[in-house]
C-alpha positions in Angstrom: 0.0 0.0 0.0 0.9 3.5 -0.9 1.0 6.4 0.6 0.2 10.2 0.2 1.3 13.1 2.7 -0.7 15.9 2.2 0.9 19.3 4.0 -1.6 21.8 5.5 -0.3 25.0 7.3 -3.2 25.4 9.8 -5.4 22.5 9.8 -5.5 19.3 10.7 -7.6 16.2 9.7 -7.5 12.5 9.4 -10.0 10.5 7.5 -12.2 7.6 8.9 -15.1 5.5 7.5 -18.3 6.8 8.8 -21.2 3.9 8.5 -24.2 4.3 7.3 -26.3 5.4 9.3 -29.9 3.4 9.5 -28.9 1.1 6.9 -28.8 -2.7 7.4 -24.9 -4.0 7.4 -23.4 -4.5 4.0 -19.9 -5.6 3.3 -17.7 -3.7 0.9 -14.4 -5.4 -0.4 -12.2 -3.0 -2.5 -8.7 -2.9 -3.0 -7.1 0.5 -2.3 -3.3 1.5 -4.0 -3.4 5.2 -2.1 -4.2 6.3 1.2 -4.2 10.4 1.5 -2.8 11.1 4.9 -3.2 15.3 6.0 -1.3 16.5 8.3 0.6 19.9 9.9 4.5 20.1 10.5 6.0 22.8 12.4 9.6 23.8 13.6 10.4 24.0 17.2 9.4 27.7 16.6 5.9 26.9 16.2 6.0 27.9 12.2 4.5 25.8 9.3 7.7 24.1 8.0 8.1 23.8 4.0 10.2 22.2 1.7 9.9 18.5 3.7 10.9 15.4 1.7 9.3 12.2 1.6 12.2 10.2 3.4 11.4 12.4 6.1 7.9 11.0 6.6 7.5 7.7 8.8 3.8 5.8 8.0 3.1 3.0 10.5 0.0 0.9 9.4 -0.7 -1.4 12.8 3.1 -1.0 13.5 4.1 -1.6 9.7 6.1 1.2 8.0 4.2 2.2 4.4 5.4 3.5 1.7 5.2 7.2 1.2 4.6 8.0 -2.7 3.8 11.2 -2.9 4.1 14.6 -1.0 2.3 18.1 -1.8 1.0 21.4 0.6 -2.7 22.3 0.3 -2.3 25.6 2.1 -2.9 27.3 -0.7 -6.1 25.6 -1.4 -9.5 27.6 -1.1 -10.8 27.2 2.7 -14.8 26.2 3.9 -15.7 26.9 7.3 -18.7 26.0 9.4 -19.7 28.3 12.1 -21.8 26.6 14.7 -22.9 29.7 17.4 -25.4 28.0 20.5 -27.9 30.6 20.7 -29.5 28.8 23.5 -30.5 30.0 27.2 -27.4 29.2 28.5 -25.7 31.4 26.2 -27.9 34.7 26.0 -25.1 36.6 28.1 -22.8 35.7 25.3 -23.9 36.7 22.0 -22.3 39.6 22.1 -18.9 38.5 22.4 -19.5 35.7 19.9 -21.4 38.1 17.2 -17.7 40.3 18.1 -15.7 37.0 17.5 -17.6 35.4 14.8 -17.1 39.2 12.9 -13.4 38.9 13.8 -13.3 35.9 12.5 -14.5 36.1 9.0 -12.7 39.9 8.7 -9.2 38.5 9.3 -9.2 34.8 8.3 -11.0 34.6 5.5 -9.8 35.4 2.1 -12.0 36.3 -1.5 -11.5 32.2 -2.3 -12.7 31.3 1.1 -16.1 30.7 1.9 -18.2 30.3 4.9 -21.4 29.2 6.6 -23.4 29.9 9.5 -25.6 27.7 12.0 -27.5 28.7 15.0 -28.4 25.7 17.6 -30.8 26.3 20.1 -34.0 24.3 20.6 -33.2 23.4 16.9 -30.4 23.8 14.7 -31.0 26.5 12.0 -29.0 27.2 8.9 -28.7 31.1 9.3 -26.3 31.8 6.3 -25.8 29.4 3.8 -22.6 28.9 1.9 -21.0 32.3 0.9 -18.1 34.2 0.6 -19.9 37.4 1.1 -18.5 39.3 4.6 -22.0 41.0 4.5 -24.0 38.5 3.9 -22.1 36.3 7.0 -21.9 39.8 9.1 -25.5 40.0 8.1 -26.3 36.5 9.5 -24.0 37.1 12.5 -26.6 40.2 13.7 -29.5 38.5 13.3 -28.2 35.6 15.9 -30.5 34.4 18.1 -33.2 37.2 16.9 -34.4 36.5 13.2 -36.0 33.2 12.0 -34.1 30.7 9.6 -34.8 27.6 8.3 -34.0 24.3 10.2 -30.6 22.3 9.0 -31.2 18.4 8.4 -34.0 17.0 9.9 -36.0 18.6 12.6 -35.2 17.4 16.3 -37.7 15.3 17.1 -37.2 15.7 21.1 -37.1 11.8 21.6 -34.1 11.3 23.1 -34.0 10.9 26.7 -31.3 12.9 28.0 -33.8 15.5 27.8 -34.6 17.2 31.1 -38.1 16.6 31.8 -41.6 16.6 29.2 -42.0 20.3 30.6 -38.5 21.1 28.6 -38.4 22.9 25.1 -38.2 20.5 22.2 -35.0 18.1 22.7 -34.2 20.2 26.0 -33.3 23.6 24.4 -30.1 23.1 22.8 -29.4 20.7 19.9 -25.7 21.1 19.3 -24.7 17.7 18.4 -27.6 17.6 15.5 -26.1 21.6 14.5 -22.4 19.8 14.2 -24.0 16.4 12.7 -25.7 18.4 9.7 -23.2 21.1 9.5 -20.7 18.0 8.1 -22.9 16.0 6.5 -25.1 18.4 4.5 -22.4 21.2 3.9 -18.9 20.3 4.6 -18.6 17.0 2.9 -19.9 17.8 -0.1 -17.1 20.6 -0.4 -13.7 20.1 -1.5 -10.0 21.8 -0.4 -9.6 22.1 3.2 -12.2 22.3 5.7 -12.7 23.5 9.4 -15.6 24.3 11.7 -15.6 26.5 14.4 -17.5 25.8 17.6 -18.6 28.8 20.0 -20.9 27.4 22.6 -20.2 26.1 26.7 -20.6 22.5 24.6 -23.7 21.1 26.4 -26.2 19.8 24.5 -29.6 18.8 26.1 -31.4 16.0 24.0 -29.7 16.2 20.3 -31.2 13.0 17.9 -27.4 12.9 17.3 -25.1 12.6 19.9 -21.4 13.8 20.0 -19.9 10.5 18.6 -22.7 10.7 15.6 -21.0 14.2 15.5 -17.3 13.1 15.5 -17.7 10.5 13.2 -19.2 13.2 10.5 -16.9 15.4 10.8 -14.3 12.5 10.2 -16.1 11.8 7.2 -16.3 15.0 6.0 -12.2 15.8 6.4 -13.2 18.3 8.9 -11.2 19.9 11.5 -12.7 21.0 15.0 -12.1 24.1 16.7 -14.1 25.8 19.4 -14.4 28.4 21.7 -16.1 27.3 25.2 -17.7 30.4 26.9 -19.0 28.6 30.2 -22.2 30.6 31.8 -21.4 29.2 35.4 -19.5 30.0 38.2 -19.3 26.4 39.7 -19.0 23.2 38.4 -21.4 21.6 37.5 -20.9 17.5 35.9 -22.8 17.7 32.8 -20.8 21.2 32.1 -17.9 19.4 33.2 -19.1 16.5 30.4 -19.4 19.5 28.0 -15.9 20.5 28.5 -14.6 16.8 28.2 -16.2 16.5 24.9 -15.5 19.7 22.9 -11.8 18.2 23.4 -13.0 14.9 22.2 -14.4 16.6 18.8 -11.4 19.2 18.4 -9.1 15.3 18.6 -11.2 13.4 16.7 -11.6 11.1 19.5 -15.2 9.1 19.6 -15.7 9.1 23.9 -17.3 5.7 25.3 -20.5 6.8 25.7 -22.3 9.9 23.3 
């Protein structure tokens, strides 16, 4: 088997098979001659290295060293974002700072190639601006957070889950942030090509989501998506399921499916 090292500057990714979701087991056999590994390299000063060879590259497959074919930098490749902003209860205090940090955001990082989308989770997940690479249209989107309507992403949560808090709760419990990430890859970012990113601002508690946060890892996995996210946590104390919050926005920024979603 051969390999391919694929350089990003900033990002991150590794790709996994996501299964099918609903679907009755089927068994694929294919034989595959090239497996596209990303990664980032830096220098002990913390700065993208360039001008890496392939003999400087070690793949282990289950402890087996691969063969690296070929070696190329995407960081000049046109950049898709998802921007997932909880607009929930818990969050009202902050939708200044993240309407401040969302605008920051698209002003600096982006460039003209780039383009962007935003999603709003509260007591459903809501595709706010669609794909674009339109500052006004995102900085349009990012004022109307939490305040103008917008269509629901994916399917509707049905509230059926029972981590929800009680039957007196909002639909799914108020905050579906696993279904926002879950649709955000599977409808938008893997369909898109070049490299890909989303960008969490939210205390990462979700109350009742049809998807939980492994349905959410494993679509971000499939769509080559990196994870990043700001927590901003409402609370003064600790609480466990805010604790559980914090645990798993590290989980999806490491691509690491927890035991339990």
């Amino acid at each position: 088997m051969e390999t391919a090292i694929v350089m990003k500057r900033h990002w991150v990714a590794l790709a996994f098979a996501v299964p099918l979701l609903a679907q009755p087991p089927t068994v694929f056999h294919e034989d595959v001659n090239l497996v596209r590994v990303p990664c980032t390299v830096r220098d002990s000063n913390g700065a993208a290295a360039h001008d890496l060879r392939r003999d400087e590259f070690v793949v282990l497959d289950d402890g087996v060293p691969q063969q690296v074919k070929y070696i190329w930098q995407e960081s000049d490749l046109p950049l898709t974002v998802g921007l997932i902003a909880d607009c929930s209860c818990s969050q009202s205090s902050f939708l200044s700072q993240q309407r401040q940090t969302l605008m920051q955001f698209v002003s600096r990082i982006l460039s003209p190639q780039d383009r962007a989308f935003l999603v709003s989770v509260a007591e459903q997940q809501k595709l706010v601006t669609d794909l674009t690479s339109s500052v006004e249209s995102l900085r349009a989107g990012t004022e109307g957070l939490g305040i103008e309507e917008a269509a629901v992403l994916g399917e509707p949560c049905s509230g059926q889950n029972p981590t929800v808090w009680s039957r007196h709760s909002p639909p799914c419990g108020g905050k579906t942030l696993w279904n926002g990430v879950f649709f955000a890859a599977k409808l938008k970012l893997r369909l898109q090509a070049g490299r890909k990113a989303m960008l969490l601002l939210t205390d990462g508690w979700d109350t009742g989501s049809d998807h939980g946060v492994t349905d959410a890892i494993e679509a971000c996995q499939g769509a080559d998506t990196v994870v990043f996210s700001i927590r901003y946590n409402p609370y003064k104390f600790s609480l466990p399921a805010l604790t559980r919050g914090q645990h798993n926005l590290q989980r999806i920024a490491r691509g690491r499916r927890p035991e339990s979603s």
